[in-house]
Each structure stands twice: as C-alpha cells, then as structure tokens.
C-alpha positions, 0 to 999 in steps of 0.5 A: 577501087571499084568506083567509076564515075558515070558523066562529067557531072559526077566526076571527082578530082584525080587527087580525092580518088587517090586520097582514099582510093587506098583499100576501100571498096563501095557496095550495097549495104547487106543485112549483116552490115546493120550494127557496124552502120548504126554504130557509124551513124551514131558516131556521125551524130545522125541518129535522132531521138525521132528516126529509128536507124533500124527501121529506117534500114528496114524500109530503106531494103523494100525500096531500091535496095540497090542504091543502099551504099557502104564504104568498106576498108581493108580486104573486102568479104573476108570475114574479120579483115574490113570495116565500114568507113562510110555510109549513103542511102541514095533513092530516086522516085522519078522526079528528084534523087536523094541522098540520106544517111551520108556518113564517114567515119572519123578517121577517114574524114578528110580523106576524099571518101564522101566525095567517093560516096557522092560521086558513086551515088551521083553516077547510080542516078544519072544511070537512071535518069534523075535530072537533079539531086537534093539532100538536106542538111541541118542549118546549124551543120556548117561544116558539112554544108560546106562540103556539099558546096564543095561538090558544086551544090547550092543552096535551093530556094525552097522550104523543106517542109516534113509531116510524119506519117509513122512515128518511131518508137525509140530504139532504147532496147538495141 
C-alpha cells in the first residue's frame, strides 16, 4: 500500500487499512485515466446535468494537480492488469482544504478505501498546512453523511451558499 498518514488526525483504523490494503495503490490522476474516472463518477451518481465531468477535470489539472487522487486495483502501470476504484479531487487555497469528487466504486464500498482516500487527502493538506477541511454533501445523501461523521467530521454551522460563474454545456456528445 503506498498510503501513509501524515499526523494523528488523519490517521485510520489498523483494520480499514487492512481491509482494502490488498492490491490498491493512490496516486495522482493522469490524463489518460479521464473515461475510466467519469465512467466512476457516473456509477457514483455524482455527475449532474449542471457540472461537466470533463471540464471539471480539465480545470481541476491548471490547479494543483498534484492533489487529484485515484485508487487503483491490481498491478498498478501495466497496461490492461488494473482499474480505478476510486476517486478525491482535494484542494487547498490558503484558508480552508476541500474535497470533491470522493467516489469508490460499488464493489469496493465497504471495504475501507474512502477512508484511504480521506486519510490520504487528509495527510496531503496537513503536509501544506490547512488548519481545517470541508466538503460538502447533499442533504438527502444520508448515507455518505454518515460516513464523513465516521471519520470525525460534524455538521458545521453554516450555509453554503454557491453562484455559477461559468455554466456548463451538457456533455451529451462524450
């Protein structure tokens, strides 16, 4: 496994780093990972009619592209042999950290590799010296508020609010 945690605050369970420890493998995103991400994504009910995937991609790789992650199962950089698992599109401007885009695909829910994700992205903005993570999540998805508050997360008391600056065509031809 190729994943460490960086401060007690990002550190996991021993049993959910063993759990999906098995073959997979977090590193940055790379250009050709694009389909197999979106395909994820897609699966993950994350995509929405008003966010093109692929032009979130494309700015996300102007902007610390670094902090892009994919999970990877099987044999990591032999072409054919592996596949994304799952997916976080972590940032940090200074004042706050983010996470976007966490996503793990069906078959390895369950199995401790969002925790993986959140612990690596957790460990990457400590690195940097973000006091403090959000992310947001859609009231009605209980289940994966659940999750976060699993990981020691809370419910802020704020209002997110939002105003498009650029809006998206629909990527109905991809």
């Amino acid at each position: 496994m190729s994943v460490s945690s960086g401060s007690s605050a990002a550190a996991s369970s021993a049993e959910a780093r063993t759990a999906a420890a098995g073959s997979i493998s977090i590193r940055p995103f790379a250009v050709a990972d694009t389909e197999e991400v979106v395909a994820l994504w897609r699966a993950a009910g994350l995509v929405k009619p008003w966010n093109d995937p692929y032009l979130d991609i494309e700015r996300k790789l102007t902007v610390q592209p670094e902090l892009f992650l994919v999970a990877e199962a099987g044999s990591p950089g032999s072409v054919g042999s592996s596949e994304i698992v799952g997916t976080a599109m972590v940032g940090y401007e200074g004042h706050r950290g983010w996470v976007n885009y966490l996503a793990v695909a069906d078959p390895a829910r369950g199995t401790g590799l969002g925790r993986l994700l959140m612990d690596e992205a957790e460990r990457l903005l400590f690195e940097r010296g973000c006091p403090k993570l959000n992310l947001q999540v859609r009231t009605s998805n209980t289940e994966v508020i659940a999750f976060y508050q699993r990981l020691g997360y809370a419910v802020d008391d704020a209002v997110s609010l939002g105003k498009r600056l650029i809006e998206d065509a629909p990527a109905a031809s991809r």
